[in-house]
N, C-alpha and C positions, 0 to 999 in steps of 0.2 A: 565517535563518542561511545565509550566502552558503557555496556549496558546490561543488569541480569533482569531486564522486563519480558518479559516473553508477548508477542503478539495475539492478540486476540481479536475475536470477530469484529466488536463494536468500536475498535478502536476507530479515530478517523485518520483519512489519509494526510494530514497534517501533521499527527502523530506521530505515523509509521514511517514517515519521510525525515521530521527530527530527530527519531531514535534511532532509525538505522538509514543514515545518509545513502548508503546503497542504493534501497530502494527506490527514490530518483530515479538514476538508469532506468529502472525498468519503466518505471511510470513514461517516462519520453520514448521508451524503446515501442511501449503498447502505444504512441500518438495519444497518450491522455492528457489533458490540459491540468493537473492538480497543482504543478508546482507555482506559487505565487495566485494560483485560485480564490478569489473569497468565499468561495464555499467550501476550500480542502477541510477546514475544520468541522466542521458540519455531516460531510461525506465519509461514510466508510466504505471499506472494500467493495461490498456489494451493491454498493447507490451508485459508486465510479461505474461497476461494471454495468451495470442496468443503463446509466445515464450516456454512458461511451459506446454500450452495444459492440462487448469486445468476447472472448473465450473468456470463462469465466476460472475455467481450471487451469489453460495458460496462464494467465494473470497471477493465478493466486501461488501457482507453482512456481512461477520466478518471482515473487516474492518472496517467497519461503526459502529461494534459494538464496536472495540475497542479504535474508536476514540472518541465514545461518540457524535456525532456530526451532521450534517447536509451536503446534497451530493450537492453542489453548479457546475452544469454543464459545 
């Protein structure tokens, strides 16, 4: 799904999973449960990571990889 949104911190992981399908992969690559989660909407980046107790820079870095895209604060 072609997109010029750029990610941002507060987005949730529901979001960044619909706009850039990519991201997926990684979420199952990091053993995170977000996809089909009821609380993916709710969750952003850093509640996944606080909540899964994962690297938080790994995480956020293959995200970024698989968004293609720029980290808008």
């Amino acid at each position: 799904m072609p997109t010029n949104r750029q990610y941002r911190d507060d987005m949730s992981m529901d979001e960044i999973m619909r706009l850039w399908p990519a991201t997926i992969r990684v979420v199952l690559d990091h053993r995170l449960l977000c996809v089909g989660c009821p609380i993916a909407p709710f969750h952003t980046v850093e509640d996944a990571i606080r909540a899964h107790k994962i690297d938080g820079d790994d995480f956020r870095n293959a995200l970024m990889k698989a968004i293609g895209g720029s980290r808008q604060g």
